[in-house]
N, C-alpha and C positions, 0 to 999 in steps of 0.2 A: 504493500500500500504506500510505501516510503516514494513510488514514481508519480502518484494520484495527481500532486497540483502541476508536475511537468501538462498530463492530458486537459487541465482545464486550461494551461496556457497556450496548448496546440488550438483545443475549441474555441476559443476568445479572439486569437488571431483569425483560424476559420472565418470564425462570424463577419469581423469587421472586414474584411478584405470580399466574403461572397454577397454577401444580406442585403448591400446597399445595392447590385445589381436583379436581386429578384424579388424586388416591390418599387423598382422602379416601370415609369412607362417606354421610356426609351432612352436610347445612349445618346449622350450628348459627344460632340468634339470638343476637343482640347484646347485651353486657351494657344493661341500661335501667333509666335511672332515671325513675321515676314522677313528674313531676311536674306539678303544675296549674298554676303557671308557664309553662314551655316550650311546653305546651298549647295556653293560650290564646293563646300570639304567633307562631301556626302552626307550632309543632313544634321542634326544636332548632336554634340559629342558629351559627352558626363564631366569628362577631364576641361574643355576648356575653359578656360574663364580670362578670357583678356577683355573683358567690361562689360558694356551696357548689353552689349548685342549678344552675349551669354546670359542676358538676368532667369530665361526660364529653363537652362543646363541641366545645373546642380547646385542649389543651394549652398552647399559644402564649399565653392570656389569664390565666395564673396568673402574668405580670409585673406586670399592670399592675391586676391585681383587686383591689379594699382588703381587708382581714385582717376575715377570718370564720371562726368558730369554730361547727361544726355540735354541739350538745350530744344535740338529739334531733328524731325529724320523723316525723311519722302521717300520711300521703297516701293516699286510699284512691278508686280506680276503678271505675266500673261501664258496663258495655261492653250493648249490644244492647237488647232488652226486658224487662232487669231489675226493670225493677216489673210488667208483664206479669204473669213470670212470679211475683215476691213478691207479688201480688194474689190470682192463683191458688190459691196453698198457704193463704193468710189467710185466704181465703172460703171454701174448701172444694170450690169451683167448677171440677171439670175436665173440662169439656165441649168447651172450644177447644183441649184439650193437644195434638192431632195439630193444629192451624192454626198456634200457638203454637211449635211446635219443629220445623215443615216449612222446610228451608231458614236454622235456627237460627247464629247465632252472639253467644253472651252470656259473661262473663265478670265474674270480680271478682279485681283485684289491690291489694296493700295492699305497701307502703313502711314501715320500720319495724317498732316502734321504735326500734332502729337505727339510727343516720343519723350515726355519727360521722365527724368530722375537721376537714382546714382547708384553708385558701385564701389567699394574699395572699402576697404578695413574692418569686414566684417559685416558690414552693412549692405544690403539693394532694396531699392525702391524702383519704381517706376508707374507711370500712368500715360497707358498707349491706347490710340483710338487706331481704328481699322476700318473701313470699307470692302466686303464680300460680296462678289457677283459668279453667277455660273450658267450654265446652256448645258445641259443633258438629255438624251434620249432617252425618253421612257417606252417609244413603241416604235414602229414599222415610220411613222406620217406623222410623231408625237415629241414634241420638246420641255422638260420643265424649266423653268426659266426661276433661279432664286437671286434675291440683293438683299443685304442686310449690311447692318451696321453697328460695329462692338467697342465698348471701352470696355478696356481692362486694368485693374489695378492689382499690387501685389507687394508686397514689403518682409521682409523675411531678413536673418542675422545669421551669422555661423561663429562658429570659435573651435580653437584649438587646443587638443590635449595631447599635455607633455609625453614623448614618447621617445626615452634616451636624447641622444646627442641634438638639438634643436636646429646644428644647421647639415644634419644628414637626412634627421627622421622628420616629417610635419604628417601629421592626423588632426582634420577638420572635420566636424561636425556641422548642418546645415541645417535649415527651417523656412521654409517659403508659404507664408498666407496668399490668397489670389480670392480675387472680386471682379463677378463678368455681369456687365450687360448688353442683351444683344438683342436687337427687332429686326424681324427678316419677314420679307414680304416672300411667296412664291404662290406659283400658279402655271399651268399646263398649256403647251396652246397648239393649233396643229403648223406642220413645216409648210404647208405652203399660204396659211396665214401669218407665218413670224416676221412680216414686214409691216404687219397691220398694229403691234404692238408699238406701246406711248407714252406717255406718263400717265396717262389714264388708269393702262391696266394695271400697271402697279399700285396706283391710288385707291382701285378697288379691290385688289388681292386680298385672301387671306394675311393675318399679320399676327407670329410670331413673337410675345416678349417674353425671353427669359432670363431668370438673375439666377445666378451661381456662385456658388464660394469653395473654396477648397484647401488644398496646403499638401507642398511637396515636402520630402525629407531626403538627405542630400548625407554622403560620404566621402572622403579625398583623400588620399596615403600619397606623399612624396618622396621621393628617394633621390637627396644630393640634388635635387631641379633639375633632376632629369630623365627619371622615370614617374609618371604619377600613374595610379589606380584611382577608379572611382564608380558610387553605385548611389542611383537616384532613385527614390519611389514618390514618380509621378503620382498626380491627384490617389493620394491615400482615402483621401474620404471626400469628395466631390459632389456632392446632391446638388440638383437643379428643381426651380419651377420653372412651370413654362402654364402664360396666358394665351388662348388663341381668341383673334378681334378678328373682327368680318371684315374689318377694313384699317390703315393707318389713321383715320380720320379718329374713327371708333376710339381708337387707343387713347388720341392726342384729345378727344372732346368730352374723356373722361366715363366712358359706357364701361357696363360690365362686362368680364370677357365671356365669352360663349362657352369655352370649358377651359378647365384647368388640367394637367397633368404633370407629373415628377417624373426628373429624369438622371443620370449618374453620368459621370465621365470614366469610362475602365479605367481603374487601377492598370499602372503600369513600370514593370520594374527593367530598367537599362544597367549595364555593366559595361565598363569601358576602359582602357586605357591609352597611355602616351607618352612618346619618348620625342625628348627635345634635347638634343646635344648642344654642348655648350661651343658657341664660336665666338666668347668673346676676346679672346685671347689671338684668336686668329685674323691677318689684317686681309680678309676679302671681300670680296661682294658682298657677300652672304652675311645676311645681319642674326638667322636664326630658321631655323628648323626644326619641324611638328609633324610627328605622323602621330594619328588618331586612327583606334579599330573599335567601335562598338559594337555590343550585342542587346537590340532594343525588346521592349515588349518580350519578356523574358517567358513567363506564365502564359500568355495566352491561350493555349493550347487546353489549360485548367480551368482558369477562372471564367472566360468567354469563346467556349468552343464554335460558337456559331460564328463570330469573327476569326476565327484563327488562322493565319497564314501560314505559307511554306516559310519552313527555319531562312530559307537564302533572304528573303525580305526582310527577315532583321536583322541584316547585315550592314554594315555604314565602315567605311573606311576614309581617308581620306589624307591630306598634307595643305603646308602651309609653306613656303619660301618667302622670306624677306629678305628683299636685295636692298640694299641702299638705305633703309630704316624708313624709305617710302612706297615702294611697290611691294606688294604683295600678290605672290602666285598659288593659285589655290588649283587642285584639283581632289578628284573622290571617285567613290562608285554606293551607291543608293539604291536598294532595292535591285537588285542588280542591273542598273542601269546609269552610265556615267555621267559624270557631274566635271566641273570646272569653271572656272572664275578668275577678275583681277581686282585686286584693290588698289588705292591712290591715294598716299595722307598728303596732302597739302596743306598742312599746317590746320591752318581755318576752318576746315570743313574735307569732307573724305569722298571720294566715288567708291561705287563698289559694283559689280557685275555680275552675273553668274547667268551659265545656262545647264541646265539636268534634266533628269527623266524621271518621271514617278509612276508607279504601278497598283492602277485601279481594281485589278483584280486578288484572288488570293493565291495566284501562282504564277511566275516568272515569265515575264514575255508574252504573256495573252492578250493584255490591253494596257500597255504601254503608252503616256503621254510627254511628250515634251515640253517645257516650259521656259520662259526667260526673265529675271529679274536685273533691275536698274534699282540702285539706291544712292542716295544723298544724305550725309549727316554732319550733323553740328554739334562738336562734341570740345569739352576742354576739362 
């Protein structure tokens, strides 16, 4: 009997990790931040944290992040055969629109301008607004058309515990609160009416508001600054409400909503590391180098079978090269599909680029999308 409180500590984790997904209505997505960074170095890594554009990583790397200050940041995405289809409307040309939108999925999200807060010494904050839009086929002649619009807030602390010699060994500990809101209008329409859509239809769509809260918990082992381990568990307890209005008006003129429903974001636990050799001693180009290999969504396979992907989709690799303490060369592979990017510190304000592949389905190469991000930030 002396194993007994081991089993109610197995149960009690059980609970909190399954419980929240079956008495909810539906899964929610992950708060996301947009960035052509993380993009390019195959997707989000546990280990990095060189500032702001790490804030939803790993909690654990707001010890040892140097102090950045986010002022402002315009990232802006475009997902599928978005020039396709911006060609189309330009020429006047719609003769391919049923080829064009059979089996469809394009999108445009924008970051900003919004993008405040900070990073460094333990501490991250931030408050970023989003804009989400999308085109999906639902049928043979059928498109959903979704837009919405998110802020997100999040503030969390890490610290570190003493573990021998302090400038070989660092173990940090993380914490991240997170606060979402988000109104999303959608609605179905057929492909050879999606010229006829307006502001209208959006005005009259269905309308989506849901509030969320959540809180990650973050890990980080370094070794000498030059090898780091780390292990994040995304939204640990993440509940959602969601309001549905008959229209934006509805929302904004104060009606009751039509129905209520609860919703979860899956628990999700990444493991990752990173080796960065030291060139400061060495007089080259080369101001520094990073290779990152994650392994994302660890459990899913457990906790949310009916999501569960092939092992190779949670795979995220990637590098970073800084030449000259201002260019930065990125590439990756994501889902296994390639990724690469450049960055530009100019002092005042940054560029950053990226183009990669994401996979909408739950197995390799079936339905593969391409996408490319532009960003701009203002950072000191």
């Amino acid at each position: 009997m002396k194993d007994k409180p081991y089993y109610v500590i197995y149960i009690v984790m059980l609970f909190t990790f399954i419980s929240p997904a079956l008495f909810a209505d539906t899964y929610d997505n992950p708060v996301e931040y947009i960035s052509p960074v993380s993009s390019a170095v195959g997707g989000s890594h546990v280990t990095r944290n060189e500032g702001f554009s790490d804030l939803f990583n790993n909690p654990a790397g707001f010890k040892s992040a140097g102090e950045e200050i986010s002022l402002a940041e315009l990232n802006l995405g475009l997902k599928g055969p978005v020039f396709d289809i911006a060609n189309m409307f330009v020429t006047g040309d719609y003769s391919n629109i049923t080829t064009i939108f059979q089996g469809i999925y394009a999108g445009l999200d924008l970051l900003g301008p919004v993008s405040f807060g900070y990073v460094g010494d333990g501490l991250g904050v931030g408050i970023l607004s989003s804009s989400l839009g999308s085109v999906s086929s639902t049928g043979p002649l059928t498109v959903e058309v979704n837009a919405g619009e998110e802020i997100a807030l999040s503030g969390g602390y890490a610290f570190r515990v003493p573990v021998g010699d302090p400038s070989v060994h660092k173990l940090d500990f993380g914490m991240l609160l997170k606060g979402t809101f988000r109104g999303t209008v959608s609605f179905e329409e057929s492909v050879l009416n999606i010229m006829n859509v307006s502001v209208d239809s959006l005005l009259n769509a269905d309308f989506d508001f849901m509030i969320g809260i959540g809180f990650d918990l973050g890990v980080m082992y370094t070794y000498r600054n030059i090898f780091t381990a780390g292990l994040t568990a995304h939204d640990v307890y993440s509940p959602s409400i969601h309001n549905l209005y008959d229209s934006p008006m509805s929302f904004t003129s104060g009606s009751s909503p039509v129905s209520t429903t609860y919703g979860i974001t899956p628990f999700r636990l990444d493991a990752g590391v990173m080796y960065s050799p030291d060139f400061s001693e060495l007089n080259l180009f080369i101001s520094s180098l990073k290779l990152y290999a994650d392994y994302r969504d660890i459990f899913d396979f457990w906790l949310y079978p009916a999501q569960a992907v092939n092992p190779v989709l949670h795979l995220g690799i990637g590098t970073e090269v800084t030449l000259l303490e201002i260019l930065k060369v990125r590439a990756g592979l994501n889902q296994g599909l390639p990724a690469a990017g450049l960055g530009l510190d100019l002092h005042y304000f940054t560029l950053n680029a990226a183009m990669f592949g994401t996979e909408l389905s739950t197995e390799p190469g079936l339905h593969p999308v391409y996408n490319v991000q532009i960003g701009l930030e203002f950072r000191i």
